[in-house]
C-alpha positions in Angstrom: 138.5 154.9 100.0 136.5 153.0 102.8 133.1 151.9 103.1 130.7 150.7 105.8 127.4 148.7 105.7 125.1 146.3 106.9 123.3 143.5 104.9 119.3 142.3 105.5 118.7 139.0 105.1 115.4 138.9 103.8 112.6 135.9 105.2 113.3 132.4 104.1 109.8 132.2 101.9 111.1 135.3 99.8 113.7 133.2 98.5 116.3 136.1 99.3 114.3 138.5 97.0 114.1 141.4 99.6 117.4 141.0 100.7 119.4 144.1 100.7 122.3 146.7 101.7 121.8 149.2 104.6 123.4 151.8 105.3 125.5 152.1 103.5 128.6 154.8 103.8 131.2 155.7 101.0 133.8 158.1 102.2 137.8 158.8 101.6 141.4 159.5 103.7 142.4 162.3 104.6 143.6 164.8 101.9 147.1 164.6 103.5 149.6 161.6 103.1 150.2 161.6 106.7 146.6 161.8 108.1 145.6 158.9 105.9 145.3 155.8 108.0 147.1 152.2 106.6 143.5 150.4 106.3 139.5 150.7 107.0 139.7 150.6 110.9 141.4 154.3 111.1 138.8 155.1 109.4 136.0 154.2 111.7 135.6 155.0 116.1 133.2 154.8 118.2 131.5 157.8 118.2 131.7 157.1 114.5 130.0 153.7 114.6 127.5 154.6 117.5 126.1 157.2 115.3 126.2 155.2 111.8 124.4 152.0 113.5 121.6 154.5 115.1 120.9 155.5 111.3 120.7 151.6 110.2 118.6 151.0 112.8 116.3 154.0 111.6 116.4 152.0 108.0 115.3 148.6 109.7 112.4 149.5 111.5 111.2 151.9 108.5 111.7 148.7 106.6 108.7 147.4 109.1 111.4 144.8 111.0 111.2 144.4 114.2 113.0 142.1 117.3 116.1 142.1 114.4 119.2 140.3 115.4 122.4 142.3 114.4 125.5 140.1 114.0 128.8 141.8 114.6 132.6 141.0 114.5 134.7 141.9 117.6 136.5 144.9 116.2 137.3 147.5 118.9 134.7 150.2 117.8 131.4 147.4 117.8 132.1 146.9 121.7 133.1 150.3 123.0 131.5 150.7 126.4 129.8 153.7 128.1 131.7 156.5 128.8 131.0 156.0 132.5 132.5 153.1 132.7 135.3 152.5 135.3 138.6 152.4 133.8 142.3 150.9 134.5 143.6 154.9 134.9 140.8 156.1 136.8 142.2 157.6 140.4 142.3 154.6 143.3 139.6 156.2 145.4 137.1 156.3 142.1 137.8 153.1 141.7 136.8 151.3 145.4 133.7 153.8 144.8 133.0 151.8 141.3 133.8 148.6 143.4 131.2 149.9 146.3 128.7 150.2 143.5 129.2 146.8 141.6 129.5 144.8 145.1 133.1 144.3 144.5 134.6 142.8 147.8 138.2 144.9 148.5 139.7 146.5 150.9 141.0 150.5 150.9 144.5 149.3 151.9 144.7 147.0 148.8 147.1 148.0 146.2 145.3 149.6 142.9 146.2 147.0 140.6 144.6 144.4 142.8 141.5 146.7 143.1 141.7 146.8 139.4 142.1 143.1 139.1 138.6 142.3 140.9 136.6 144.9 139.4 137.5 144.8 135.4 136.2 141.2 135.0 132.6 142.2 136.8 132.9 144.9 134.3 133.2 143.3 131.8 130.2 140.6 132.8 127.7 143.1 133.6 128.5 146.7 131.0 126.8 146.1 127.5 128.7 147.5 124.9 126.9 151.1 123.7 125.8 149.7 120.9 124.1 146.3 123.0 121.5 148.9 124.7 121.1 150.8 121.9 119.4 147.9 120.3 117.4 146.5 123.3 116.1 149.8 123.8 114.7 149.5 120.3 113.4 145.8 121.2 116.3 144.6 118.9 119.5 142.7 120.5 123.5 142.7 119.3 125.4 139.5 118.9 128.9 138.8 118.0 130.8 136.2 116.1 133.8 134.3 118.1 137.0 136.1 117.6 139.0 134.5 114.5 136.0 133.6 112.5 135.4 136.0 109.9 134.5 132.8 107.8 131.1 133.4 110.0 130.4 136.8 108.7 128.2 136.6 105.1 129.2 140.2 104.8 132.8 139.3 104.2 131.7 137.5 100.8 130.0 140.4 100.0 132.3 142.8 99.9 134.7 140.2 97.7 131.9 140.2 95.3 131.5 143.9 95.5 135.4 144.4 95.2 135.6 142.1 92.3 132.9 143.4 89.7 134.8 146.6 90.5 138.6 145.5 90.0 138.0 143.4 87.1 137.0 147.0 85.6 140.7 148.5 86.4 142.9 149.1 83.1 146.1 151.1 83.6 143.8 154.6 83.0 141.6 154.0 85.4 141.0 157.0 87.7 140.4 157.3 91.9 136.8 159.0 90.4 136.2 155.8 87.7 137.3 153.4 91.3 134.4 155.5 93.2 131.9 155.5 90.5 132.2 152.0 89.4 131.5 151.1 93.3 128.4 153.2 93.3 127.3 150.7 90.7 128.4 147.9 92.1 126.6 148.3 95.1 123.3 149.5 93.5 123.2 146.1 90.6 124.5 143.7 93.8 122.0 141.2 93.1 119.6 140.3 96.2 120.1 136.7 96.0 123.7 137.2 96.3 122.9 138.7 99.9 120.9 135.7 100.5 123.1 133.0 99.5 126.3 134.5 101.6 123.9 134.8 104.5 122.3 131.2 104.0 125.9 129.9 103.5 127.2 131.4 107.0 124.0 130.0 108.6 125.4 126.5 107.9 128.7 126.9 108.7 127.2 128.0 111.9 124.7 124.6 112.1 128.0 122.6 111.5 129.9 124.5 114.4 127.1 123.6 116.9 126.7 119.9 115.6 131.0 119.3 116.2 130.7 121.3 119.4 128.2 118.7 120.5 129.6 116.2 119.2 133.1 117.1 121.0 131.1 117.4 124.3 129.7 114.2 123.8 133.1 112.4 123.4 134.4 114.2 126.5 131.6 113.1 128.5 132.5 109.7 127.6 135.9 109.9 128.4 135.3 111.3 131.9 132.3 108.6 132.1 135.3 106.2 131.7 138.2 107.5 133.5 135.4 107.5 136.9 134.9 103.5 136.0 138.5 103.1 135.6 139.1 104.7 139.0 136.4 102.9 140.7 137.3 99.4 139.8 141.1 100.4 140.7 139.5 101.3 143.7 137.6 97.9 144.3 140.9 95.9 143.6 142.6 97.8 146.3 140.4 97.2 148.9 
């Protein structure tokens, strides 16, 4: 069993009161051993996720929310990019036209992989992920949390929260139908201010992030500030 959703942080003078879950998505494997996947992200493509963050963004603006930032890890189906988009397998000759169209600076003789080379990093600068334009379309934008931080997503804590009022429920005789119904309820008496305080939490974690990456900068300005002094008067003592 697999679920997907979003969380909405409600404003800061609400006190987390309309905070809430969106979208959210309940479904199971598949009925055969061997066409169940070994965790969630089997569960979930692209097309899959395109079409499930269209409907959440259908919930947020009937909400009355507008210019909404939606915060995203960097699992494969978040950043999936057009289907037009020039690939590694694509014929040579489709690629120098994708390199003719991006202003990609290589030559016909040039061996594919080079071609390759020069064009997937422009690619990868200048394509939005689908799901990017789909929410600057909308006057919304898409943001993503550095890789290896999950500790930055608030909606990590609430599925822990969510997964323990329903385990704690589990005795020996507990069914896969008790697992789903008890989840339904979970989800439904999650209490707003639990949303609030995971996202309120990450938001510091965040604050402290940017105050040490400063701070780091800072001490590595000093040091090249010093290693040009050092030079210089090494400089003055040779002349």
């Amino acid at each position: 069993m697999c679920f997907i959703a979003g969380i909405l942080a409600s404003e800061a003078d609400t006190a987390g009161a309309e905070s809430k879950v969106l979208g959210l998505d309940i479904f199971e494997g598949g009925k055969k051993p061997r066409d169940e996947p070994k965790d969630y992200h089997g569960m979930f493509n692209h097309t899959y996720f395109v079409d499930w963050f269209a409907k959440a963004m259908d919930s947020v603006e009937a909400l009355g929310k507008t210019g909404v930032i939606f915060v995203m890890d960097n699992a494969k189906y978040h950043k999936g990019l057009p289907a037009d988009t020039p690939r590694g397998t694509w014929r040579k000759a489709d690629l120098l036209l994708a390199c003719q169209r991006y202003g990609v600076d290589v030559e016909s003789h040039d061996l594919k992989k080079t071609i390759w080379t020069r064009l997937k990093p422009v690619l990868a600068a200048r394509v939005d992920p689908v799901v990017v334009s789909m929410a600057r379309s909308r006057g919304h934008d898409v943001v993503f949390t550095p890789p290896h931080h999950s500790d930055l997503q608030p909606i990590e804590m609430v599925w822990a929260k969510v997964k323990g009022d329903v385990g704690v429920l589990y005795t020996a005789d507990t069914t896969f139908a008790d697992v789903r119904s008890r989840l339904d309820v979970a989800f439904v008496q999650l209490p707003p201010a639990v949303i609030w305080n995971c996202v309120h939490h990450c938001e510091k974690l965040v604050k402290n992030l940017y105050e040490l990456l400063l701070a780091n900068d800072g001490e590595d300005a000093g040091l090249v500030t010093s290693d040009s002094s050092s030079s210089t008067s090494d400089s003055d003592l040779d002349s």
